[in-house]
N, C-alpha and C positions, 0 to 999 in steps of 0.2 A: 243206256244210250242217252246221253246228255248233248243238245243242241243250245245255243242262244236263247232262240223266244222262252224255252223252258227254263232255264236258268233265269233270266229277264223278267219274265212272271212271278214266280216262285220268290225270288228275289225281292220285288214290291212287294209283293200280297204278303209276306214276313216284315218286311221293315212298315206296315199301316199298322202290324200288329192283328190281322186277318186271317181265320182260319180257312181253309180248305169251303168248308160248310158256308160259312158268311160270304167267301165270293161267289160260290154259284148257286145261291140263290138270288145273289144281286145280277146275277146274269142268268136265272133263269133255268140252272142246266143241276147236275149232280154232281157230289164232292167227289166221289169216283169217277168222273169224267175230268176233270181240273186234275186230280192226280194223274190223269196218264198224260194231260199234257205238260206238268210241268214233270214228267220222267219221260218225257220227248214219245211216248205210245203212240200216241196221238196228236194232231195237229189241228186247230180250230180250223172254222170255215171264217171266211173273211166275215161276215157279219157277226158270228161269234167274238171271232180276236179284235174287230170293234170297241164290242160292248167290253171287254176286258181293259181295255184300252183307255177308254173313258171312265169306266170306275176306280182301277187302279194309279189312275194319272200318269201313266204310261207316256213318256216320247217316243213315240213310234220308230226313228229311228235306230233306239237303243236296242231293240228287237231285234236290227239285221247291220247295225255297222259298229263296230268298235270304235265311238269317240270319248273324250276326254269328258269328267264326270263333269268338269265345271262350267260347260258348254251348255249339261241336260239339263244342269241348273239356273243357267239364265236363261234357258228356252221355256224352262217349267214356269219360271218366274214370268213370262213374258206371257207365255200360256194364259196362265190366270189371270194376269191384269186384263187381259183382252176380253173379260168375262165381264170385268167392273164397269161402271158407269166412266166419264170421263172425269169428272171429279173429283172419285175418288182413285182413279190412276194417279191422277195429281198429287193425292193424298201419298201414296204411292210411291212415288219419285219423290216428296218432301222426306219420308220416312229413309227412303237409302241416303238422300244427300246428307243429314246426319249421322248415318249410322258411319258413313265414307269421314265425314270428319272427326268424328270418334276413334275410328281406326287408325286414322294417321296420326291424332294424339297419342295410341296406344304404342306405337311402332319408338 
């Protein structure tokens, strides 16, 4: 029985290159507990799916809506700068506005 969060999970925690073992220790819990949620057995309790949330860099709404990937990727991106100082946000937006005129050279 396969749901979203389980697939959405499972999903992440393979593409960090993460095994079973490595996230739930980072969360505290057993790799046999992470397998039956990402085979939908079982469903975290919201302070669990939290801490999954945050270590896996999870969009949380990828978990319960079907959007477009390129959305989770400027929300991820956004995500994280909002972690940086303001400087180096700056840093940040200098980096895309070349890489944006790079692109249009390539095009």
């Amino acid at each position: 029985m396969e749901n979203r969060i389980a697939r959405v999970i499972r999903q992440k925690r393979m593409q960090k290159g993460m095994t079973q073992e490595q996230l739930a220790e980072l969360i505290d819990k057993s790799a046999g507990f992470i397998g039956q949620i990402e085979r939908a057995e079982t469903y975290p309790s919201s302070p669990v799916l939290a801490k999954i949330i945050e270590v896996l860099g999870i969009d949380a709404n990828t978990l319960f809506f079907d959007i477009d990937e390129s959305s989770v990727v400027a929300r991820e991106i956004s995500i994280r700068a909002q972690r940086l100082s303001p400087e180096k946000q700056n840093y940040i937006l200098d980096m895309i506005s070349l890489m944006e005129r790079y692109f249009k050279k390539d095009n």
